[in-house]
ZABANU-755608 format. One record per residue (C-alpha): residue in three letters; x, y, z. Coordinates in steps of 0.5 Angstrom, whole numbers, plus 2048, in hexadecimal, padded with zeros to 3 digits. Layout:
residues N
<rest ALA xx X yy Y zz Z> $
...
This chain:
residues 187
<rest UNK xx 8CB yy 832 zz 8C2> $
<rest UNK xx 8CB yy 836 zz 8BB> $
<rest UNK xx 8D0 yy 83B zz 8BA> $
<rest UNK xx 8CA yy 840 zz 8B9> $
<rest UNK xx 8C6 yy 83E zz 8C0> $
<rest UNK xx 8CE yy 83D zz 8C2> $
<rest UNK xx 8CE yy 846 zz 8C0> $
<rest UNK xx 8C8 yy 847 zz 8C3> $
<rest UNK xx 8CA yy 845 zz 8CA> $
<rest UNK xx 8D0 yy 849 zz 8CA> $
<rest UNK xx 8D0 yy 84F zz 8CF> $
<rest UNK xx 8D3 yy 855 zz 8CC> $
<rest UNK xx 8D7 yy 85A zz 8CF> $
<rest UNK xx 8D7 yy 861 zz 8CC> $
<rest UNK xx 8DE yy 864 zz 8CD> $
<rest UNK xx 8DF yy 86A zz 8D2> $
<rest UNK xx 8DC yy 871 zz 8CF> $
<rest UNK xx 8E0 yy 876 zz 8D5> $
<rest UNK xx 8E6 yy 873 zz 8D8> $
<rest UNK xx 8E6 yy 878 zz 8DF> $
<rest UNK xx 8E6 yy 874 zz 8E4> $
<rest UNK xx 8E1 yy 879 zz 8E7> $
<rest UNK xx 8DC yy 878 zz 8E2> $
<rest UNK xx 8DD yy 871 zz 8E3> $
<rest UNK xx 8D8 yy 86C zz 8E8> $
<rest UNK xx 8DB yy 866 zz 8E9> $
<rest UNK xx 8DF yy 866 zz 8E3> $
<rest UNK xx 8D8 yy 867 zz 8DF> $
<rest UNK xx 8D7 yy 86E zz 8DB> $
<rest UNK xx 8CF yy 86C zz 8DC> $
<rest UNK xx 8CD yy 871 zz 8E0> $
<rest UNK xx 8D1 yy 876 zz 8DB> $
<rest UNK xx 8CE yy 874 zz 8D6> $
<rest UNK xx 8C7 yy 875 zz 8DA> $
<rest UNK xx 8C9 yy 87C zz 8DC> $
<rest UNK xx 8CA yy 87E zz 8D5> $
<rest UNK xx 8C4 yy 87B zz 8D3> $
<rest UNK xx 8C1 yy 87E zz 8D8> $
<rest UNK xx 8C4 yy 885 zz 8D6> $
<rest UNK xx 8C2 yy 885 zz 8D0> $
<rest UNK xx 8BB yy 883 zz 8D0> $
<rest UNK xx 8BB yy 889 zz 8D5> $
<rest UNK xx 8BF yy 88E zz 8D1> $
<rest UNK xx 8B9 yy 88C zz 8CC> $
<rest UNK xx 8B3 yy 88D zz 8D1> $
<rest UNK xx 8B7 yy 894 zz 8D2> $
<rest UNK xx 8B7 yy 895 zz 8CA> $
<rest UNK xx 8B0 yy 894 zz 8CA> $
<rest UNK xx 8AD yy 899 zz 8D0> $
<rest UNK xx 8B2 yy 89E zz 8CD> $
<rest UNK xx 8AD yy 89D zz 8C5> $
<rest UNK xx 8A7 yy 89C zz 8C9> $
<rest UNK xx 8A8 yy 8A3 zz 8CD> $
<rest UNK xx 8AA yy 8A7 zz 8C6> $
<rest UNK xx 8A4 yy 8A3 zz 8C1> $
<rest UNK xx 89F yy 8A7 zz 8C7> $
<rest UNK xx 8A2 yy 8AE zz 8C5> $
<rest UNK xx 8A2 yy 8AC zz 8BE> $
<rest UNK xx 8AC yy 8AB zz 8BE> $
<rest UNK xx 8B0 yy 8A5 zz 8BD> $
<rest UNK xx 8B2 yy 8A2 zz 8C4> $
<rest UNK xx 8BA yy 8A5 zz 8C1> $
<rest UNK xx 8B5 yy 8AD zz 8C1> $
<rest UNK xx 8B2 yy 8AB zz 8C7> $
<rest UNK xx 8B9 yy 8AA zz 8CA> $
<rest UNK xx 8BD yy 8B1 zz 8C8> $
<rest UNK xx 8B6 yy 8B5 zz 8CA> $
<rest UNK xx 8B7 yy 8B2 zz 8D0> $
<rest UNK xx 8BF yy 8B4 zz 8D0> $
<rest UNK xx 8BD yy 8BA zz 8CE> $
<rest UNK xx 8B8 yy 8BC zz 8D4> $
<rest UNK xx 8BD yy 8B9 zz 8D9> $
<rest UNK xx 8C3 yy 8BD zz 8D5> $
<rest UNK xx 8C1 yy 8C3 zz 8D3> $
<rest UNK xx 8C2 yy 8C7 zz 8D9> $
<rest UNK xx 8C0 yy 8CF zz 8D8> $
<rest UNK xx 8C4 yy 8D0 zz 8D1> $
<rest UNK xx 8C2 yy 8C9 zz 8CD> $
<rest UNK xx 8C8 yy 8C3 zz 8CD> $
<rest UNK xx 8CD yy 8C2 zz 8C7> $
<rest UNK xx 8CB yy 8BC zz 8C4> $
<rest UNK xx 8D2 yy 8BA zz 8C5> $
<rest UNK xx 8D1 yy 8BA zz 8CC> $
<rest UNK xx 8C9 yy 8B7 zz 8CA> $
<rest UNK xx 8CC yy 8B1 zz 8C7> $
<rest UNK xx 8D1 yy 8AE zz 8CD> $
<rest UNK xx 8CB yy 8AF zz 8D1> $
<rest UNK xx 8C6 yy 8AB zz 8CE> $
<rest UNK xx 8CC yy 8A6 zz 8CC> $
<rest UNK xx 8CB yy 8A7 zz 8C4> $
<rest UNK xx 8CF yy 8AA zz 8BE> $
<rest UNK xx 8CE yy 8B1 zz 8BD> $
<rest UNK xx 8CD yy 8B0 zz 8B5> $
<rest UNK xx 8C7 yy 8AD zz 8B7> $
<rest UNK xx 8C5 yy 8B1 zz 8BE> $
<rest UNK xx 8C6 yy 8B7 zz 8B8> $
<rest UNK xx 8C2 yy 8B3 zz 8B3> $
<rest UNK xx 8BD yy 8B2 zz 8B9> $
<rest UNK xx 8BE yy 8B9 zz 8BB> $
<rest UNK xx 8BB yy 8BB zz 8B4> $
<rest UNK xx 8B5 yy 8B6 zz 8B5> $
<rest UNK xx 8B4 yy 8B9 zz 8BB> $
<rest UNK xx 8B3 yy 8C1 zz 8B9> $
<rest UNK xx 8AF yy 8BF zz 8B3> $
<rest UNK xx 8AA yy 8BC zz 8B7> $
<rest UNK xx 8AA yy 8C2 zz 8BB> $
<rest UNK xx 8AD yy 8BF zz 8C2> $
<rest UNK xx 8B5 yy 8C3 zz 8C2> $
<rest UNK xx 8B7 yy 8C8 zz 8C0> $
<rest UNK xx 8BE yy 8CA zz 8BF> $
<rest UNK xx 8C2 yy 8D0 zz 8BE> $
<rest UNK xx 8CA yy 8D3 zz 8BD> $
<rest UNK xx 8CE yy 8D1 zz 8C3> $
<rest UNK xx 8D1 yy 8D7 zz 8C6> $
<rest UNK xx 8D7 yy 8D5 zz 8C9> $
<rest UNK xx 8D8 yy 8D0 zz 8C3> $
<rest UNK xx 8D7 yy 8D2 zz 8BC> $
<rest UNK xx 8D7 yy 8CC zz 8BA> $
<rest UNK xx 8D3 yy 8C8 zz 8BD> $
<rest UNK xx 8CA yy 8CA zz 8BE> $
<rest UNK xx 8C7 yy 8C9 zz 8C5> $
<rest UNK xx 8C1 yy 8C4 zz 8C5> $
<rest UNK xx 8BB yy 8C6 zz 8CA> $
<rest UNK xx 8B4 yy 8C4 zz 8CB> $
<rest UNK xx 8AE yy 8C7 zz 8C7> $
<rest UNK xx 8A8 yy 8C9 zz 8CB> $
<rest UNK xx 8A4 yy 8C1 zz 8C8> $
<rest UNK xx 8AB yy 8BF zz 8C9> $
<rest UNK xx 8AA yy 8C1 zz 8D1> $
<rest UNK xx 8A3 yy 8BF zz 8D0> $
<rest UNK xx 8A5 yy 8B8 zz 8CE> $
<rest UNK xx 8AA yy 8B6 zz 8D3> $
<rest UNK xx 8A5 yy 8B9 zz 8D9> $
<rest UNK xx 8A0 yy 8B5 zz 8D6> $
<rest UNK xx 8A4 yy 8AE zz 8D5> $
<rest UNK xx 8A6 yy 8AE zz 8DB> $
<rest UNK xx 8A1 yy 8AB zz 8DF> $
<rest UNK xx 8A0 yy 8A5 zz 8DA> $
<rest UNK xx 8A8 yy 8A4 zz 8DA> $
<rest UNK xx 8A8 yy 8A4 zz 8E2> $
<rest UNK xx 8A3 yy 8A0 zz 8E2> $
<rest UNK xx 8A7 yy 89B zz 8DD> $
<rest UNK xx 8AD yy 89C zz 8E1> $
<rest UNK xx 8AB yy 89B zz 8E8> $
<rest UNK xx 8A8 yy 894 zz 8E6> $
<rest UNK xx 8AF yy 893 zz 8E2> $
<rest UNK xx 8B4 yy 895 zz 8E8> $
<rest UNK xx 8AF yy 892 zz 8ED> $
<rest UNK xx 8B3 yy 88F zz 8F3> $
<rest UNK xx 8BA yy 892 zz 8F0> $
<rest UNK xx 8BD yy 896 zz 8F6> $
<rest UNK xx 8C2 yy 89C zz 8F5> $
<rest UNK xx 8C8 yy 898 zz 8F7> $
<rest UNK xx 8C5 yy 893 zz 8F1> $
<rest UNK xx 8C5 yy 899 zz 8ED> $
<rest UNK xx 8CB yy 89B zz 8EE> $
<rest UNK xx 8CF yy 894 zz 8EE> $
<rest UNK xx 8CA yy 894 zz 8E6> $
<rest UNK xx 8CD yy 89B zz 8E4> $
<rest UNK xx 8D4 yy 898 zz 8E6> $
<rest UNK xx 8D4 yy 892 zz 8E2> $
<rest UNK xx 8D1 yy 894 zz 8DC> $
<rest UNK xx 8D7 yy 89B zz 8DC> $
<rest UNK xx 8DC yy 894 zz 8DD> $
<rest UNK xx 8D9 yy 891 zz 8D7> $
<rest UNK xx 8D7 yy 897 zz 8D2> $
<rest UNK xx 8DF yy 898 zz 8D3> $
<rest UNK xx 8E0 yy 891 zz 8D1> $
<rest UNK xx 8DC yy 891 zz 8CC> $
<rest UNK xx 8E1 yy 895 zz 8C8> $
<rest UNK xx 8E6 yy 890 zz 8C9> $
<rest UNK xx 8E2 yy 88B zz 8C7> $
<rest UNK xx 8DF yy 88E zz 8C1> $
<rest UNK xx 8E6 yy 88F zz 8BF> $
<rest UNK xx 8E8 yy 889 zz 8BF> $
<rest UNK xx 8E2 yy 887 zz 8BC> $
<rest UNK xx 8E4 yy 88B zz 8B6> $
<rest UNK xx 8EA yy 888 zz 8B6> $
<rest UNK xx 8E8 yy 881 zz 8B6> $
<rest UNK xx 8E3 yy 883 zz 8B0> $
<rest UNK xx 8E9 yy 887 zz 8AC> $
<rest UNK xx 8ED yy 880 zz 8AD> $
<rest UNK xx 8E7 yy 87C zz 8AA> $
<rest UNK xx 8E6 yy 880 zz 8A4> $
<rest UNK xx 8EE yy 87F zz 8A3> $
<rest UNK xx 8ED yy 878 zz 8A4> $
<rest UNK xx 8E8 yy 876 zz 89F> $
């Protein structure tokens, strides 16, 4: 036997990716590495749903997400972006860049906020209204087919898991700078 045929036929064992011992199966983190394979491929078919529903009113999906924001979150005054921007889960500079997009297009507008001279209140403009009535049977009809057969209390375990993971995630992404920074140092 030849060293390359004898290097061919050696199994090799990739190190642990996780170390909790409930992420673990038999010692194996295969069915993590499954599951986060699996997050991702589905977090992308979200991104993806979330382009389609704004390219058929003419927005990027991060546009089509804030208009929503805004007609579940406006109420009776409007909503400060602030607010809008923990809703939708993104950076309020970009929620107001988005913001700014969207009153040029027509669909929010926004006005001075009483209670807070330093921030405005975002509403829905009349397209903007017509926009969300009319997406709506397309966006329920995609979302019926994604959450087919999930139950509420699937739901309810989902929201809960991912809240657990987006507070880590800052603890990771800490760390992740961390490591990156000692790199740099290194070389």
């Amino acid at each position: 036997m030849t060293a390359a045929s004898a290097e061919s036929t050696r199994r090799f064992e990739p190190p642990l990716t996780v170390s909790h011992a409930a992420l673990l199966n038999a010692g194996s983190d295969l069915t993590f590495r499954d599951t986060l394979y699996l997050m991702v491929l589905s977090l992308g078919r979200f991104q993806a749903c979330r382009e389609a529903f704004g390219r058929s009113i003419g927005l990027t999906g991060s546009q089509f997400a804030v208009l929503l924001g805004v007609a579940y979150r406006q109420g009776e005054k409007g909503v400060t972006i602030r607010d809008l921007a923990e809703h939708v889960h993104l950076a309020s500079t970009h929620v107001t860049t988005e913001v700014g997009q969207l009153i040029r297009k027509g669909f929010l507008v926004k006005r001075p906020n009483a209670a807070d001279r330093r921030s405005v209140l975002v509403q829905l403009a009349k397209p903007g209204e017509e926009a969300v009535v009319g997406l709506a049977p397309f966006m329920r009809d995609v979302n019926d087919l994604l959450f087919k057969d999930v139950t509420r209390d699937d739901m309810g375990r989902l929201r809960e898991i991912f809240q657990r993971i987006v507070l880590n995630s800052e603890y990771a992404l800490a760390e992740l700078r961390r490591h990156e920074r000692s790199e740099l140092l290194d070389n």
